[in-house]
C-alpha positions as CSV (number, residue, x, y, z in Angstrom):
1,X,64.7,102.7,40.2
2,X,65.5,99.9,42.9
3,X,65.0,100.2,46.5
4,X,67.3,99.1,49.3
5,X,65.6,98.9,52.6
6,X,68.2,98.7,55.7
7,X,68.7,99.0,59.5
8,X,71.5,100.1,61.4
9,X,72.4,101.0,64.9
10,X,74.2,103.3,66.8
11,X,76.0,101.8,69.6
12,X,78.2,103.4,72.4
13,X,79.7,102.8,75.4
14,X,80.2,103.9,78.8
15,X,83.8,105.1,77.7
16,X,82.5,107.2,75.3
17,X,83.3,104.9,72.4
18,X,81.2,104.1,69.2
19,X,81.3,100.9,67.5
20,X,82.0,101.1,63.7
21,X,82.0,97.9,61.0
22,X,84.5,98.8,58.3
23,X,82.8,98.8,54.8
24,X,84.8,96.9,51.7
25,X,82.9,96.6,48.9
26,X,83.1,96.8,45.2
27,X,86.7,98.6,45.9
28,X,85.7,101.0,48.2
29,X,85.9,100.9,51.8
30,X,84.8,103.5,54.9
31,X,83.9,103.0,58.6
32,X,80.0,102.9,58.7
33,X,77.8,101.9,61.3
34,X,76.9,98.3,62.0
35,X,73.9,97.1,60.2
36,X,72.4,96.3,56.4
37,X,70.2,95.2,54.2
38,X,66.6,93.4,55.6
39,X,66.2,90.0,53.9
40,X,62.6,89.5,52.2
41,X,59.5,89.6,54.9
42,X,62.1,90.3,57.9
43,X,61.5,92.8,60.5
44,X,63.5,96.0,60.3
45,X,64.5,95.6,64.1
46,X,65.1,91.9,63.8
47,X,67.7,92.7,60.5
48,X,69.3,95.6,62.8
49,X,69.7,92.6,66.0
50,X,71.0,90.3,63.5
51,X,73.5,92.4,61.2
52,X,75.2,93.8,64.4
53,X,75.8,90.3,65.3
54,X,77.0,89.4,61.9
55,X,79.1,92.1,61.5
56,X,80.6,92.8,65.0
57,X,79.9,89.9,67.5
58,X,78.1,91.5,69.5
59,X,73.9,90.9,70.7
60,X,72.2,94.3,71.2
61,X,69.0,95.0,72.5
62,X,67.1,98.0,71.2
63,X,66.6,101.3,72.7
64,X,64.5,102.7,69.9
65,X,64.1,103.9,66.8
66,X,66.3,107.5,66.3
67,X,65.6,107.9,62.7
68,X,64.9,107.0,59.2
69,X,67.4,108.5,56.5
70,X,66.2,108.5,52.7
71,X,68.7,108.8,49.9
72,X,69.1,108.5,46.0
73,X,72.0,107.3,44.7
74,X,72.2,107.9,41.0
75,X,73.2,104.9,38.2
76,X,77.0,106.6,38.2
77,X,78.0,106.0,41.6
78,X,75.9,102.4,42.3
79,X,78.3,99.6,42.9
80,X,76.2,96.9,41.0
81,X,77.8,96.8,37.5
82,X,74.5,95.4,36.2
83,X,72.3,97.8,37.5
84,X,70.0,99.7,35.5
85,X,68.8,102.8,37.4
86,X,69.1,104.6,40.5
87,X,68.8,103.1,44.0
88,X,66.7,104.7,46.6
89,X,68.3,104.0,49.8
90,X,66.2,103.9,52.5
91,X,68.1,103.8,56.2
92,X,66.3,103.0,59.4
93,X,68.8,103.8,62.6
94,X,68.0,102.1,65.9
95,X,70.0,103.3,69.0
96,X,71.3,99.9,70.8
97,X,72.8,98.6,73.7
98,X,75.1,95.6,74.1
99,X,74.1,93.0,76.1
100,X,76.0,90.2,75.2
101,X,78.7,88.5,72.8
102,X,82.7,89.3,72.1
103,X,83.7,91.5,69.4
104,X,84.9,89.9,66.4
105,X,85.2,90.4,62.3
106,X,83.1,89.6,59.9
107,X,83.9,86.6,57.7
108,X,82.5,86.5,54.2
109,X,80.3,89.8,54.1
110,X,80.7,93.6,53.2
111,X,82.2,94.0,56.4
112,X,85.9,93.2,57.0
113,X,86.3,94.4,60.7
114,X,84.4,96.0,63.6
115,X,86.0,98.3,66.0
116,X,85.1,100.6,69.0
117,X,86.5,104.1,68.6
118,X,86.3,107.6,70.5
119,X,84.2,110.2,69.7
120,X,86.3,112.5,69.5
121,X,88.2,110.5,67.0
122,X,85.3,109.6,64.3
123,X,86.6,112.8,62.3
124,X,89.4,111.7,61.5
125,X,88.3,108.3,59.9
126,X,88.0,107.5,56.2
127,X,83.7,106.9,56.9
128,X,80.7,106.7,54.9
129,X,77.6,109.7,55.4
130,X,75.9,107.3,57.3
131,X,78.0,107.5,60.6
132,X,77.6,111.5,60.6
133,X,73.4,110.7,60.1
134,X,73.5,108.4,62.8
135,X,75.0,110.5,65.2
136,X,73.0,113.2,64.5
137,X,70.0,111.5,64.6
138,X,71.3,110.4,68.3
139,X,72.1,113.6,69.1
140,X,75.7,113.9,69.3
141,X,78.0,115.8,68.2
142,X,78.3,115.3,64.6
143,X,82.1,114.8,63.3
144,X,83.4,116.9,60.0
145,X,82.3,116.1,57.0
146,X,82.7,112.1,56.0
147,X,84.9,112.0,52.6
């Protein structure tokens, strides 16, 4: 079984807006919360700081950690085509604040876009689990279920 150790963060804003990244991998796609994979040795909140800047433009400081989520992804739904066994995914969410930067997309990563979008709107979005985990583990009111 691999592992896949990643941090992410949960940002909103005074407007009541959360910023997503928009997913686009391996030919599937969803809004997911910005953040990803730590590279070898590198500090889960440093990887969180410096995938929201990759991914959205945006520097964020911290406000703490809100959770850690834990799932198994069996061989039949990995994206890897030369992957052997199942991936434990193992998700560390931050809650963060932006303190600097300009939005902007992506270029040359998993990510193709980064947007800010109501609450109230994140049900209707085409997202992955991991923006209904987030929220709950921030406390607020989770959307439906993510397709």
């Amino acid at each position: 079984m691999d592992i896949r150790v990643a941090a992410y963060a949960v940002i909103t804003d005074d407007d009541g807006r959360i910023l997503l990244a928009h997913w686009n991998e391996g030919g599937r796609s969803g809004w997911t919360l910005p953040g990803g994979g730590l590279d070898p040795g590198e500090d889960p909140e440093g990887a969180a700081r410096r995938e929201v800047h990759e991914e959205t433009g945006y520097e964020v400081v911290l406000d703490g950690l809100i959770g850690v989520d834990s799932r198994v992804i069996p061989l039949a739904h990995r994206l890897t085509p030369d992957a052997s066994g199942p991936l434990h995914a193992l998700r560390i969410v931050y809650r963060a604040t932006v303190t600097g930067g300009h939005l902007r997309n992506e270029a040359d990563g998993s990510t193709d876009r980064a947007e800010w979008f109501p609450l109230e709107s994140v049900h209707a979005l085409h997202r992955v689990k991991l923006v209904d985990v987030g929220l709950r583990f921030a406390g607020i009111d989770r959307p439906a279920a993510a397709s």
